[in-house]
C-alpha positions as CSV (number, residue, x, y, z in Angstrom):
1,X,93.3,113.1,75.8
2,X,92.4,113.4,79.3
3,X,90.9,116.6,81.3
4,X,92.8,116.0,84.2
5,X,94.9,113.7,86.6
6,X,92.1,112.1,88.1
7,X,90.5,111.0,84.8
8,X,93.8,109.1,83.5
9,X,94.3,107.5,86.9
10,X,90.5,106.5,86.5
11,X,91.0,105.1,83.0
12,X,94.5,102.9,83.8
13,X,92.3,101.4,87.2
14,X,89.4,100.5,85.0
15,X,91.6,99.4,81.9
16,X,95.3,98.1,83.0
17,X,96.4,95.3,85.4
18,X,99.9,94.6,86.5
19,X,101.5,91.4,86.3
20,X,100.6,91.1,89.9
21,X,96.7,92.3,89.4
22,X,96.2,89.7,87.0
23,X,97.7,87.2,88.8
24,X,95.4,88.2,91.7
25,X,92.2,88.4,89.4
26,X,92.8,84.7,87.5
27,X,94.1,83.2,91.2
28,X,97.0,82.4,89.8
29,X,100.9,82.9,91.3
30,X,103.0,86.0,89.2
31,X,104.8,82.4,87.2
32,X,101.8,81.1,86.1
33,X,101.4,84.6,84.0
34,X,105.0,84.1,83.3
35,X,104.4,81.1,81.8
36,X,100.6,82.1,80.2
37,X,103.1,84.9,78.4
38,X,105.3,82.8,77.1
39,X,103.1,79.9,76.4
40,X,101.2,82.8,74.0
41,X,98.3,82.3,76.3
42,X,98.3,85.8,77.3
43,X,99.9,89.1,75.1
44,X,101.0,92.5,77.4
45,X,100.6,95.8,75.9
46,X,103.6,96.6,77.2
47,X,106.7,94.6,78.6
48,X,110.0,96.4,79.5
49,X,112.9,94.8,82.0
50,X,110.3,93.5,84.7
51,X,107.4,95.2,83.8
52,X,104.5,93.9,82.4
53,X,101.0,95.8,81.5
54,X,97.9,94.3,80.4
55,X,94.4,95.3,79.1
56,X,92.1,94.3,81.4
57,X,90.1,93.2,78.9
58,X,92.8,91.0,78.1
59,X,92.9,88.9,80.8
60,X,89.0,88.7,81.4
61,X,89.4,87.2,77.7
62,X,91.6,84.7,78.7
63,X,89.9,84.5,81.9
64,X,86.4,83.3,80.3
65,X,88.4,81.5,77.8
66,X,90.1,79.1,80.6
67,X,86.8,78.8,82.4
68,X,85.0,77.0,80.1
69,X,87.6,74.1,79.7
């Protein structure tokens, strides 16, 4: 899928956020995407133990969502 190291660490930069990343982008604290997840405000592609991954386009979603209330 990829050609080399470099290109799949290019892709997750430009295409996944941590928990802490998106918190960062939205200027929010790591609870408040806690409780967007749980609230169904917000969906991770993937969430294991106290990992979280999202698509950054994802939170720019929700991100243009919340900014026009």
């Amino acid at each position: 899928m990829f050609e080399s190291k470099e290109e799949y660490e290019k892709f997750l930069k430009d295409n996944v956020m941590s928990t802490k990343q998106a918190a960062d982008y939205l200027g929010i604290s790591r609870a408040g995407i806690s409780y967007l997840v749980k609230e169904e405000r917000l969906k991770p592609f993937y969430e294991q133990h106290n990992v979280r991954l999202f698509s950054k386009r994802e939170i720019e979603r929700y991100k243009k969502e919340r900014d026009k209330e």
